[in-house]
C-alpha positions in Angstrom: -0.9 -9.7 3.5 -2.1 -6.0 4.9 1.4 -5.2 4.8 1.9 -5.9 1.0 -1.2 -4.0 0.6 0.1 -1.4 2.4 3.2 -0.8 -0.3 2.0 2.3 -2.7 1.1 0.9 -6.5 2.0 3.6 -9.1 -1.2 4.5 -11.6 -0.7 3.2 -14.7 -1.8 6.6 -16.5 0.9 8.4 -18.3 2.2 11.7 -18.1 1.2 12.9 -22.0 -1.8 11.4 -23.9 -1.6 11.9 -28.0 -4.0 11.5 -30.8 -3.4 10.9 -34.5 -4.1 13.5 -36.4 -5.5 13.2 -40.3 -4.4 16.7 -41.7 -1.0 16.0 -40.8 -0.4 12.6 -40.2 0.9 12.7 -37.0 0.6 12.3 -33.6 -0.1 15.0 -31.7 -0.3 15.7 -27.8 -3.7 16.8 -26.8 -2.8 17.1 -23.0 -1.1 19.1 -21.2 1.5 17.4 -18.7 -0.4 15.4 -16.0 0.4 15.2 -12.6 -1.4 12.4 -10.9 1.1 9.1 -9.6 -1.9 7.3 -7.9 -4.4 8.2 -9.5 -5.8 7.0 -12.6 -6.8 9.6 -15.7 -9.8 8.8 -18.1 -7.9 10.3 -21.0 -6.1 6.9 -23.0 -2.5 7.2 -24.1 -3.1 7.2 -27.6 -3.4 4.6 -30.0 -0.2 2.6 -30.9 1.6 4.4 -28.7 4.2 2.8 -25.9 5.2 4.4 -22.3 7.9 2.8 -20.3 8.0 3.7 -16.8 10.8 3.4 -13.9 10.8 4.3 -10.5 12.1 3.9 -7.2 10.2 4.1 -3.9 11.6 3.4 -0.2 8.8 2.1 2.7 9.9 2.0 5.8 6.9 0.5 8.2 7.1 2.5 11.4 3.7 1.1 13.7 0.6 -1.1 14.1 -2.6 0.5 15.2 -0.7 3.3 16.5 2.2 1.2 18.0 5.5 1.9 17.5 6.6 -1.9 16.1 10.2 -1.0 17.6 9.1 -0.5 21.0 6.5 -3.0 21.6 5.9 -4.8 24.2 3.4 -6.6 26.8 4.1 -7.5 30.9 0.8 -9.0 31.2 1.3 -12.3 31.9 0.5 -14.7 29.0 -0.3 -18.3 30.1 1.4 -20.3 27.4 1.6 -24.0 26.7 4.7 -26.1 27.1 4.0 -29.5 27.0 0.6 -31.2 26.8 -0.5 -30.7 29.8 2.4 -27.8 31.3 1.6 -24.6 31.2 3.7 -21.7 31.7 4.0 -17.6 32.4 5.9 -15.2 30.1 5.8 -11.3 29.7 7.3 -9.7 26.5 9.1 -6.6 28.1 10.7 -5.5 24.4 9.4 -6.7 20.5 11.4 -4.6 18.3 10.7 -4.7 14.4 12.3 -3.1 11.7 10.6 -3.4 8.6 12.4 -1.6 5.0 11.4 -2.4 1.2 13.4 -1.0 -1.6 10.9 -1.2 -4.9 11.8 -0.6 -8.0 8.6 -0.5 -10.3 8.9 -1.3 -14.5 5.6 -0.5 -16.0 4.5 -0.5 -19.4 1.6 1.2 -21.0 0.1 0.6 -24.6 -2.3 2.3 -26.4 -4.2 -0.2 -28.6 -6.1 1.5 -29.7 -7.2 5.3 -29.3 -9.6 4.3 -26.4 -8.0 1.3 -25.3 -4.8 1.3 -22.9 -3.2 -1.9 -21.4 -0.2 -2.2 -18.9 2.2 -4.7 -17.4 3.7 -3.8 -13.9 6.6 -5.9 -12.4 7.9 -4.3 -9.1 11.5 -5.5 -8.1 11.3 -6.1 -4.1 14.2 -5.8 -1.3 13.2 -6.8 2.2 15.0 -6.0 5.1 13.8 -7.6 8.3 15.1 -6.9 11.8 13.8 -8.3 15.2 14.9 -8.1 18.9 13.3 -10.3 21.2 13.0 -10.3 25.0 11.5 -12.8 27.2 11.0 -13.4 30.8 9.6 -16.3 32.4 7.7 -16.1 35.6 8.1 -18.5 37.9 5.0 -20.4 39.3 5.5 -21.1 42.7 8.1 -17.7 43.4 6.8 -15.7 41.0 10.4 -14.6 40.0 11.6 -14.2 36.8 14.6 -15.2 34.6 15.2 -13.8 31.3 15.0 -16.3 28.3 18.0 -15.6 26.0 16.9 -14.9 22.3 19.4 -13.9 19.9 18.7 -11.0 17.4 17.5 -11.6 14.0 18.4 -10.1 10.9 17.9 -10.6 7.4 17.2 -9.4 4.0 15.4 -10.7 0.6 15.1 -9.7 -2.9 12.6 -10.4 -5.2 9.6 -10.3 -7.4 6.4 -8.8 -5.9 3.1 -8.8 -7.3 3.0 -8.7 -11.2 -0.1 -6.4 -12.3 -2.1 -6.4 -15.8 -4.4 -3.5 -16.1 -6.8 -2.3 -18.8 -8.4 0.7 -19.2 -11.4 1.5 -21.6 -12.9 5.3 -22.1 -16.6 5.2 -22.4 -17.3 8.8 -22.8 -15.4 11.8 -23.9 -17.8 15.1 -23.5 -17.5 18.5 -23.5 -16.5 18.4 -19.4 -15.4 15.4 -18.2 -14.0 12.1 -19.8 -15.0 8.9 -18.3 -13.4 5.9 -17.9 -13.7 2.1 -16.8 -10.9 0.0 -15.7 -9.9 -3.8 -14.8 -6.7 -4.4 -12.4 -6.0 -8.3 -12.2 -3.2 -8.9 -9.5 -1.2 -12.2 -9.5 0.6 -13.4 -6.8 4.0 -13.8 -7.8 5.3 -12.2 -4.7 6.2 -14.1 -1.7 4.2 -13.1 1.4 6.4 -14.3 3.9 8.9 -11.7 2.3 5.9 -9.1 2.8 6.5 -9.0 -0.8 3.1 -9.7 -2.1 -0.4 -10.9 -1.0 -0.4 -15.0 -2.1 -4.0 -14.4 -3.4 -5.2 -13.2 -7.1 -7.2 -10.0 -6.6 -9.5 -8.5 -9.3 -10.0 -4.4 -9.2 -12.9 -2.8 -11.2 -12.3 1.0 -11.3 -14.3 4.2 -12.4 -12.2 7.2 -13.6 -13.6 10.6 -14.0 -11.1 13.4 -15.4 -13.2 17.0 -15.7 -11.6 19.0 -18.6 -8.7 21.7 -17.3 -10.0 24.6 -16.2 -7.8 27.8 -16.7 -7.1 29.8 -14.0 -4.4 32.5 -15.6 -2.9 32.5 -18.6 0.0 29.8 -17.8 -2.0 28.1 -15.2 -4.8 25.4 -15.5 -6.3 23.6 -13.0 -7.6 19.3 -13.4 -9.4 17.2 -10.8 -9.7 13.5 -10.7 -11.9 10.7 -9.3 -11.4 7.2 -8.7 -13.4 4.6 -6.9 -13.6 0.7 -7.2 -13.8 -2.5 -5.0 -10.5 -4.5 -4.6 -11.8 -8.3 -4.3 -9.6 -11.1 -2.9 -10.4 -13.8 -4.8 -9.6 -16.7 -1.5 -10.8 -14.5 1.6 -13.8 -12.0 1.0 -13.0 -10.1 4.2 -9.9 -9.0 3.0 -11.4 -7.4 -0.1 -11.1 -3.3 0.1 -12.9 -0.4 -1.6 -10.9 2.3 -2.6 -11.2 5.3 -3.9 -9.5 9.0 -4.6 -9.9 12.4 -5.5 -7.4 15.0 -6.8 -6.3 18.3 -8.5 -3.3 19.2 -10.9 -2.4 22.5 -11.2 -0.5 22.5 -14.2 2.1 25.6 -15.3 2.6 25.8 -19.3 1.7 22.5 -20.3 5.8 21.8 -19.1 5.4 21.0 -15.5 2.6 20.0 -12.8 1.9 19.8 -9.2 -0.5 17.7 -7.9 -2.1 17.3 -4.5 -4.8 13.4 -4.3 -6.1 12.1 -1.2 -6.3 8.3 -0.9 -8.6 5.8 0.8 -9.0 2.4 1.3 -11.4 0.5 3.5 -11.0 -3.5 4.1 -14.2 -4.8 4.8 -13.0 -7.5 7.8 -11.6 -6.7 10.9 -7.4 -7.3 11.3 -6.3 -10.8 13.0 -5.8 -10.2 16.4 -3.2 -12.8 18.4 -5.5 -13.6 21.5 -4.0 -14.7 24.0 -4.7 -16.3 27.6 -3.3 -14.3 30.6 -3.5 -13.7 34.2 -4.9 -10.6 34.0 -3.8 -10.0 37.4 -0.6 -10.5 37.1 -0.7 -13.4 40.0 1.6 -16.7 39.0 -0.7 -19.1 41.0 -3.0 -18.8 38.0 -1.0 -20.5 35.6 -1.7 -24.1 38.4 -4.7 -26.2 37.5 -6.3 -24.1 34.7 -9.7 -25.6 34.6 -10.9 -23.1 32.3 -9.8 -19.4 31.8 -13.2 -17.5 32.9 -12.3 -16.8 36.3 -11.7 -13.7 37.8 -7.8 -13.9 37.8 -7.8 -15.3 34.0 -8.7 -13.5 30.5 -8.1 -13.3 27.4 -6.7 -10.1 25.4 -4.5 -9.2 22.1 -0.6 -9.5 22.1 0.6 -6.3 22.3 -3.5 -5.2 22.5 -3.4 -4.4 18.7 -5.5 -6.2 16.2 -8.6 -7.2 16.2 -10.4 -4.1 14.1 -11.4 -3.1 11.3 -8.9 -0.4 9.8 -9.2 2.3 7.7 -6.5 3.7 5.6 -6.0 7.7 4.2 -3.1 8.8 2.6 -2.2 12.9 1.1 0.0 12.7 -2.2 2.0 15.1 -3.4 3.9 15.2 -6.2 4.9 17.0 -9.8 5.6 15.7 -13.0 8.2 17.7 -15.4 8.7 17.9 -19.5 13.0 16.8 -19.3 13.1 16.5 -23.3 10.3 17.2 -26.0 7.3 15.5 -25.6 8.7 12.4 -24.5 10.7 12.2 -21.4 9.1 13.2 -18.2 11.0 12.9 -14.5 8.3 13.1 -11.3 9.0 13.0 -7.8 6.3 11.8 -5.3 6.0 11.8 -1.4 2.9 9.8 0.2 2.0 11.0 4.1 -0.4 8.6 6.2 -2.9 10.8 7.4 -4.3 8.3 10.1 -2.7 5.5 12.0 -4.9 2.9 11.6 -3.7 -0.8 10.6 -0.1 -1.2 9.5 1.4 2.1 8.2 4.9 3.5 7.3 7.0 6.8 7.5 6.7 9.0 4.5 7.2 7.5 1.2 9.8 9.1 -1.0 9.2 8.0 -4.8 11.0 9.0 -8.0 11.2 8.1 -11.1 11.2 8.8 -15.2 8.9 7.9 -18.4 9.7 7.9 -21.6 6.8 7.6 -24.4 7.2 6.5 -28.2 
């Protein structure tokens, strides 16, 4: 489930916003191109207006807590059950994971009306899952021991993650600032054991603040963003997160925009640990006539000794968005960087991807 989470959702916001203009009839775009991919704007779409968005992103999940999941491992002896009354000693000299997903996102905005947006987001999963596995049992009376032969696994999955349906309502439109409230329901039509989506609805309430541009040359102007809201799991409390972000554009000609957002989410449980008994002293005697395991030769700690806190996640984007065609096709390009390593995280993630509006 915290890995699904952990695979980047695209805003719904558009690049453009528009609004219909009596002296001439028309639509007529009243923002300049927008740079924010994971952030939401205050500033609708426009009303009656459609924006169909593709992209492509590529996570590759690299460690756990600061592990490395393709070099883990743990030689502390784990006292492990093998019949109903057998017990027995293994260390775990190499856990190797390799852990890709291939997302292709559709998403579809509509402006119902000229304060009203509403979108649809189906992302397109591939899963690529590869494991190595080495185990060595120790011996009880020698204390030697023999590799256990596990063959290597590999496979791969394709499907439909979690579809999202978000609304967005502005409430205020000053002279500095536009404010918006939004609603993210997420249903779980992903498979979790895929890592594909979360197998629980989740509800997201948001605040978006957009402060007017601000010009800083003649061709330049400047935006900043804020978003904040409370991701609730609808089945486990402890897994619901609040998140939040703040951001600048710094936009060149109303054509083309770079944008730099910081990212943060913050589950309120702690991550499930796999605790295990062992003989912390590495001594096989201890596996013989285990009364209990609160002896001075017999503990308990975490498999691999991660898990078992409560994470917190930060993530730098940057991206641009660029005017291809008119005022209605727009290519971006996106990279998020974890800036801690906290829970499960990934490598850089490349995204890319065009909009067109009509």
């Amino acid at each position: 489930m915290a890995v699904a989470r952990s695979i980047p959702t695209l805003a719904a916001s558009t690049g453009l916003s528009y609004e219909y203009n009596e002296e001439s009839g028309t639509f007529v775009r009243v923002a300049p191109v927008l740079g924010q991919l994971f952030l939401e704007r205050a500033t609708p779409l426009g009303a009656r207006r459609l924006n169909v968005n593709l992209s492509y992103q590529y996570v590759s999940f690299d460690s756990f807590d600061g592990e490395k999941i393709d070099k883990l491992h743990d030689t502390s002896p784990l006292i492990i059950s093998t019949t109903a009354t057998g017990k027995a000693l293994l260390r775990v000299p190499r856990y190797a994971v390799q852990l890709n997903t291939d997302q292709v996102t559709l998403s579809v905005t509509y402006g119902a009306t000229a304060d009203l947006d509403v979108n649809l987001t189906v992302p397109f999963l591939h899963t690529q899952l590869e494991r190595d596995v080495r185990l060595r049992s120790i011996d009880s009376d020698s204390g030697r021991g023999s590799l256990i032969p596990i063959s290597p696994f590999a496979g791969s999955k394709a499907g439909i993650g979690d579809v999202l349906l978000r609304g967005k309502y502005r409430v205020l439109d000053s002279s500095s600032a536009a404010v918006a409230l939004g609603l993210l329901l997420r249903l779980p039509t992903g498979n979790p054991d895929d890592f594909q989506g979360t197998g629980t609805p989740e509800v997201l309430p948001g605040l978006y603040v957009s402060p007017h541009e601000v010009a800083l040359s003649k061709n330049v102007e400047l935006r900043t963003y804020l978003n904040a809201g409370v991701n609730f799991d609808t089945e486990d409390v402890g897994q619901t997160e609040v998140r939040w972000g703040v951001g600048a554009d710094a936009g060149w000609q109303e054509r083309a925009t770079i944008a730099l957002a910081v990212l943060g989410r913050h589950p309120f449980a702690s991550l499930t640990a796999i605790d295990l008994p062992r003989c912390l002293d590495g001594r096989a005697e201890c596996v013989a006539d285990l009364p209990d395991l609160l002896t001075t030769r017999r503990g308990r700690a975490p498999l691999f000794g991660i898990g078992g806190k409560r994470p917190d996640y930060y993530d730098l984007s940057v991206g641009t968005r660029v005017a291809l065609w008119s005022d209605r096709l727009i290519g971006f390009v996106n990279v998020l960087l974890p800036l801690n390593d906290e829970g499960p995280r990934a490598d850089p993630i490349p995204l890319v991807g065009v909009e067109v509006t009509f």
